[in-house]
VOMIRO-558028 format. One record per residue (C-alpha): y, x, z; residue in three letters. Coordinates in nm, 4 decimals, always signed. Last residue first. Layout:
N
        c2        c1        c3  gugu
         Y         X         Z   ALA
...
END
This chain:
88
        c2        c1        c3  gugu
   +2.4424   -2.0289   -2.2936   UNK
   +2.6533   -1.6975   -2.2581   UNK
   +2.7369   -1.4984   -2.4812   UNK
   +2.6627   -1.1075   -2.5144   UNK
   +2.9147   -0.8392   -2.4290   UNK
   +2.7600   -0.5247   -2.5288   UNK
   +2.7101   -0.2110   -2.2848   UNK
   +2.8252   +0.1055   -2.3629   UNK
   +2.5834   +0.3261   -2.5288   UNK
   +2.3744   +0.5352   -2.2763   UNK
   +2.3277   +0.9376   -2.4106   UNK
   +1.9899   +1.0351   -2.4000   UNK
   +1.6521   +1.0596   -2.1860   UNK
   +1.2974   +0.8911   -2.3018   UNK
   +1.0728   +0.9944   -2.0543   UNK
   +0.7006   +1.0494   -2.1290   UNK
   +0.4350   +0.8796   -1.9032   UNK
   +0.1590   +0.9924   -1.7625   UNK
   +0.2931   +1.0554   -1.4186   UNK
   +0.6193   +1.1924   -1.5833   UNK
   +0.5484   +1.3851   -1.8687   UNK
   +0.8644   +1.5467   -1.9995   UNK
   +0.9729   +1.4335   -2.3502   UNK
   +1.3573   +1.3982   -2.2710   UNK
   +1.3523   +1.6171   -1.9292   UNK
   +1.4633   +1.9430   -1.9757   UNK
   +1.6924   +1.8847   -2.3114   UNK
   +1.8869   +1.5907   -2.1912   UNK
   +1.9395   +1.7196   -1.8339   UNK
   +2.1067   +2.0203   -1.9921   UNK
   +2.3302   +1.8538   -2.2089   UNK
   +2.4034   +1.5837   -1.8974   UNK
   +2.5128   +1.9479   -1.6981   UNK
   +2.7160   +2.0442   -1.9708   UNK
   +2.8586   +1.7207   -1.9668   UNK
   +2.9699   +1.7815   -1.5709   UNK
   +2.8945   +1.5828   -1.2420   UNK
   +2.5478   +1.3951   -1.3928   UNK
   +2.5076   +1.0290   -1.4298   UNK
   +2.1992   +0.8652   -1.4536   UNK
   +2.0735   +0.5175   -1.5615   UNK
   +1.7312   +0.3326   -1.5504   UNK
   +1.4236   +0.2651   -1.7271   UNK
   +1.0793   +0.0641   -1.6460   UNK
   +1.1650   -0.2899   -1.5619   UNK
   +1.0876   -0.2247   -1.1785   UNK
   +0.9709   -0.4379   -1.0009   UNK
   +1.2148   -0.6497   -0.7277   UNK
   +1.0582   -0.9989   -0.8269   UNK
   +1.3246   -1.2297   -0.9232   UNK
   +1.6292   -1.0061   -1.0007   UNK
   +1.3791   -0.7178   -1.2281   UNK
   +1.4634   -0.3405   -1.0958   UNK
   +1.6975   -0.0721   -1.2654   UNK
   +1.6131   +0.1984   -1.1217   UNK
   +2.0117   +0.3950   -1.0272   UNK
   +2.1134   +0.7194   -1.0610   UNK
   +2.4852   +0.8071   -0.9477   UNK
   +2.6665   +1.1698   -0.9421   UNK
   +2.3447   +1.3771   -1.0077   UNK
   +2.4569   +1.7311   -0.9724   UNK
   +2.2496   +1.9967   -1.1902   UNK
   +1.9247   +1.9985   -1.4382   UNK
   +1.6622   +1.9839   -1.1151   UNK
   +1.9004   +1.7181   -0.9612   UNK
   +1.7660   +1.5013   -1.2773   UNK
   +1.3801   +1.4287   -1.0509   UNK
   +1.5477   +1.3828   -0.7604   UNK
   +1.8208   +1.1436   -0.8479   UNK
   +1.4679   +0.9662   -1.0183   UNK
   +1.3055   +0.9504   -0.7189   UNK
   +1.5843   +0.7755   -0.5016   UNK
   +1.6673   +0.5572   -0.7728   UNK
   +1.2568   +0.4442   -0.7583   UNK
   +0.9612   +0.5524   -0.9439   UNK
   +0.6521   +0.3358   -0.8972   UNK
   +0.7009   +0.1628   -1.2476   UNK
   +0.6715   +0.5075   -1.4203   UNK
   +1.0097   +0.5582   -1.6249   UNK
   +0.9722   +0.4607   -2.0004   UNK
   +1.3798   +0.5323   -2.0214   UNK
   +1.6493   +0.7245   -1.8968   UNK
   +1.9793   +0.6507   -2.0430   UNK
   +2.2239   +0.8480   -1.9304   UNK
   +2.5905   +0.8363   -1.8604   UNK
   +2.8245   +1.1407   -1.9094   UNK
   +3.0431   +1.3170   -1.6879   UNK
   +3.4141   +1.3953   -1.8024   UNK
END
């Protein structure tokens, strides 16, 4: 069963494109995906990957959480499923 990551402090230039790249280095990247602010299209800095195989997640999670990234160090582990929150 593949796992979902977490990446986060990704470098505002990076796009999904980029950061498929960048995790294809630790295996198959199923999905990866910037995620990108609705109104202006920037990115908000982190993003989600999901690799083919958990031992291919284990290995993306120890090559690349800490690696410099144009100046900036990822964050990379395991994404917690997302909360409902209520609506106003």
């Amino acid at each position: 069963m593949a796992t979902n990551l977490f990446v986060g402090n990704l470098p505002y230039t990076m796009d999904s494109d980029g950061l498929g790249q960048l995790f294809a280095q630790a295996g198959t990247v199923t999905s990866a995906k910037v995620i990108s602010d609705k109104y202006s299209g920037r990115s908000r800095g982190f993003g989600f990957v999901e690799m083919a195989t958990d031992e291919e997640t284990k290995k993306a999670i120890e090559l690349l959480n800490g690696k410099d990234v144009e100046g900036r160090a990822l964050v990379v582990n395991e994404a917690r499923p997302r909360e409902e929150r209520p609506r106003n």
